[in-house]
N, C-alpha and C positions, 0 to 999 in steps of 0.2 A: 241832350236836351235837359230844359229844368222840367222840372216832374214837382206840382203842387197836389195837395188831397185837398179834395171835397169837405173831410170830417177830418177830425180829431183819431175818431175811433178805426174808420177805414186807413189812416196814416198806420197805426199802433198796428193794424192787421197786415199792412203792405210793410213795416221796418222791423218788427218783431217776428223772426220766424216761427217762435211759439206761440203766439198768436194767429198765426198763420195756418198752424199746423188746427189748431183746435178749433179754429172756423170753417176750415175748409180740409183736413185732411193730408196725411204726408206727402201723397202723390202731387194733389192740385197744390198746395201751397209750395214744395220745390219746386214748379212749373210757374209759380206767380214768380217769386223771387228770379227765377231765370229771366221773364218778361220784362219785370221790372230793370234788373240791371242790363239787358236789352234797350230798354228804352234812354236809360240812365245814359248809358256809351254812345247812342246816335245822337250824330249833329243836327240832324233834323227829322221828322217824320219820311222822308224818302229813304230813308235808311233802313227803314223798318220795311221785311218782307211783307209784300201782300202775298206769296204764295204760303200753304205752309213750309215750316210746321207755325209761326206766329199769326201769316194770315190777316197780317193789318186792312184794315176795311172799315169804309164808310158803313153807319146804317141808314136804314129808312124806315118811313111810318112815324108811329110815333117817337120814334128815336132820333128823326135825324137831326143830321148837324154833330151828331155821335159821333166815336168811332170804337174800333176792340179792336183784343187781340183774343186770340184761342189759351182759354190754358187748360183744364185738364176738361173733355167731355161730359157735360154739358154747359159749362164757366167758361165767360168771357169777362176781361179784365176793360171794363169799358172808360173813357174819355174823353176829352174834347181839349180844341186847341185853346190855349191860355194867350195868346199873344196879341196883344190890345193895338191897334185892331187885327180881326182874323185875318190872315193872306189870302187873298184869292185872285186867280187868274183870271184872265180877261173876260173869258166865259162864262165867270162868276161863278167857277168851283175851285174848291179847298186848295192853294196852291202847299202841296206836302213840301216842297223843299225849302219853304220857308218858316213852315210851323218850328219855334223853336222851342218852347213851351208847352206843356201838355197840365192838363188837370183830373188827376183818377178821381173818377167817379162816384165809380161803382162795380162790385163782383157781381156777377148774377149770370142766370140764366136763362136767356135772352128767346128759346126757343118756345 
């Protein structure tokens, strides 16, 4: 998938591991990087597990139209599809195997 950022500065924090490291920690930030080139190697959002340990999912509430993945307890590496226009299936939800584009968001935690 292509994979754009939000910012400038969450870019610098998702390609720089030492940045990574000092935002979030050695544990979570080797678990972004994993997600990240995770995300990087799928051809599409259907690639990406919904079970864990990634755990791809939609959210809701004030979030939706989101989506995460899990990285280290309580951080989720959150995004939404990039692909002009969104795909969606008949039923008028996210068709995942056509998302080929993603745009990170946001770290946080979302609970």
């Amino acid at each position: 998938m292509v994979l754009y950022f939000h910012t400038s500065k969450l870019q610098k924090i998702c390609n720089m591991e030492r940045e990574a490291v000092k935002k979030l920690g050695p544990q979570c930030a080797r678990k972004l990087m994993q997600r990240l080139q995770e995300l990087d190697a799928a051809e599409c959002l259907a690639d990406i597990s919904r079970v864990p340990p990634p755990r791809c999912h939609e959210l809701t509430g004030n979030r939706k139209e989101q989506l995460s993945v899990d990285l280290q307890h309580p951080y989720r590496l959150l995004f939404i599809p990039a692909n002009d226009p969104v795909p969606q299936t008949a039923d008028g939800g996210l068709d995942w195997e056509k998302v080929t584009e993603i745009e990170i968001i946001e770290i946080a935690d979302t609970h």
